[in-house]
N, C-alpha and C positions, 0 to 999 in steps of 0.2 A: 504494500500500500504506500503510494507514494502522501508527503505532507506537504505541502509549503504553506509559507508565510511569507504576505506582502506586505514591506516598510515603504512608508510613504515617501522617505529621506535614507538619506544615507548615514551611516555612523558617522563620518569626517564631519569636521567642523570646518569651513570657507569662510573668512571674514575679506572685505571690502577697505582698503588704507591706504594708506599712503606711507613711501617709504623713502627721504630726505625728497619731500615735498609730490614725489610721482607713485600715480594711480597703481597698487598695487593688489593681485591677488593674495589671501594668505591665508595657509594649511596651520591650524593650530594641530600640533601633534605630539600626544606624550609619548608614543616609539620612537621618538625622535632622539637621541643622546643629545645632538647641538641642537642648533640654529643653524637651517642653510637657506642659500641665498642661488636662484635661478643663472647662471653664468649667461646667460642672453638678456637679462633684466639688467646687472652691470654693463653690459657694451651697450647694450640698445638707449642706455644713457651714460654711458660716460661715467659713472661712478668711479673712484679712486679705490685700489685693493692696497692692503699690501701683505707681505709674505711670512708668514704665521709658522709654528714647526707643525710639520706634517701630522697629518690624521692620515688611518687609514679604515676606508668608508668601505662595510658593505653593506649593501640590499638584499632583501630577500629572495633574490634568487641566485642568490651566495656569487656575486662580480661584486671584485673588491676593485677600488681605485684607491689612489692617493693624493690627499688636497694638499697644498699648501699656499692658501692664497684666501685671503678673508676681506672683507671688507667690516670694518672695524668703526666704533661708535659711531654710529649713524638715528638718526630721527624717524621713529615710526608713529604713523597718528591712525588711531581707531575713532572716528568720530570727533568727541572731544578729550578723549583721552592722548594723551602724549607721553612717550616712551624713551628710554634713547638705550639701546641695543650695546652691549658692547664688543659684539662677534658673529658676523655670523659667512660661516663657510662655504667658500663660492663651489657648488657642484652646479656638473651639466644634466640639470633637469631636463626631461624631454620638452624640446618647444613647444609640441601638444600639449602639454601638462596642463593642468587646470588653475596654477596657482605659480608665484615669482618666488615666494619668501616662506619656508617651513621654520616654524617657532615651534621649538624642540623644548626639552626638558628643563634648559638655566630660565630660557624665558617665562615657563610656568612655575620654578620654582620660584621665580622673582616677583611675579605678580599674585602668586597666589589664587587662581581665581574660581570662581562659584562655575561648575558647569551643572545643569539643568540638559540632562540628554533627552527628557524627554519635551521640553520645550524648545528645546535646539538652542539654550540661550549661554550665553557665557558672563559673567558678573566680576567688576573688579571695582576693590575699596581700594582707593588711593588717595592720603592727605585727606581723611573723614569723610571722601565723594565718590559715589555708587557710579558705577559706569555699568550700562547694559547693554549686550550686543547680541543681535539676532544672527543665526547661522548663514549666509547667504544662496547656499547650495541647497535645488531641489530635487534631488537625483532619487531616482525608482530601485530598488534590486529587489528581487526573489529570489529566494532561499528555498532549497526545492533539497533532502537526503544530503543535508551538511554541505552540499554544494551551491558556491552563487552564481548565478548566471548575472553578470551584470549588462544593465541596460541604459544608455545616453552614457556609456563610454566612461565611468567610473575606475580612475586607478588606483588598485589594492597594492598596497607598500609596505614598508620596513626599513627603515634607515638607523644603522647604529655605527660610530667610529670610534675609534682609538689612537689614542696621539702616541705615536711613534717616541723609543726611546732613540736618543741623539747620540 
């Protein structure tokens, strides 16, 4: 007997920002070990990197690379909230990708913030002010015998690195 269940949304969390002043997509993710930052979101404006000791990244379908190149404190704006980043590692995202800038693990341990999965909402106190942010992605999957068949092109991920000894 076959079961599914349809989710109306996706698990991922898509927030809408801005990242030193330009229109940015962003993948809140706590499988994320860093913060990385889309390698065509840097060229496609000119952002300044500079050269960080190596990580070495892999994904979940076990291709490791090796970064060393960040783009370092930088200004991110969620609405009216304002951030300022102090790392995050330039990987070549697929152009496809859905999203410029994955906020990993330091960035949620630093903001702390309230996630509401089944409101799709994210909540951050910062200086005694409530900041709330609705998920922006409205993506369909079915889950059909532990398998998802994803539908409008959803990518399933895993990003973890490790900073190389020198």
């Amino acid at each position: 007997m076959t079961t599914s269940r349809e989710a109306d949304k996706s698990s991922l969390l898509f927030l809408d920002g801005k990242v030193n002043d330009y229109q940015a997509r962003i993948l809140i993710d706590c499988g994320a070990s860093h913060n990385f930052i889309s390698e065509n979101f840097v060229k496609c404006h000119d952002l300044p990197t500079s050269s960080v000791a190596s990580v070495s990244v892999a994904v979940a379908n076990g291709i490791k690379s090796y970064i060393g190149q960040a783009l370092v404190n930088f200004e991110l704006q969620l609405d009216q909230f304002n951030d300022r980043i102090a790392l995050a590692y330039i990987f070549p995202i697929k152009s496809d990708a859905n999203y410029d800038l994955i906020l990993g693990l330091p960035w949620l341990f630093k903001n702390n913030p309230h996630i509401d999965w089944k409101k799709r909402t994210i909540t951050i106190t910062s200086n005694h002010e409530k900041y709330l942010f609705k998920s922006t992605n409205s993506y369909k999957t079915t889950i059909k015998d532990n398998i998802v068949d994803t539908i409008e092109g959803i990518d399933n991920f895993l990003i973890n690195a490790k900073q190389l000894s020198r």
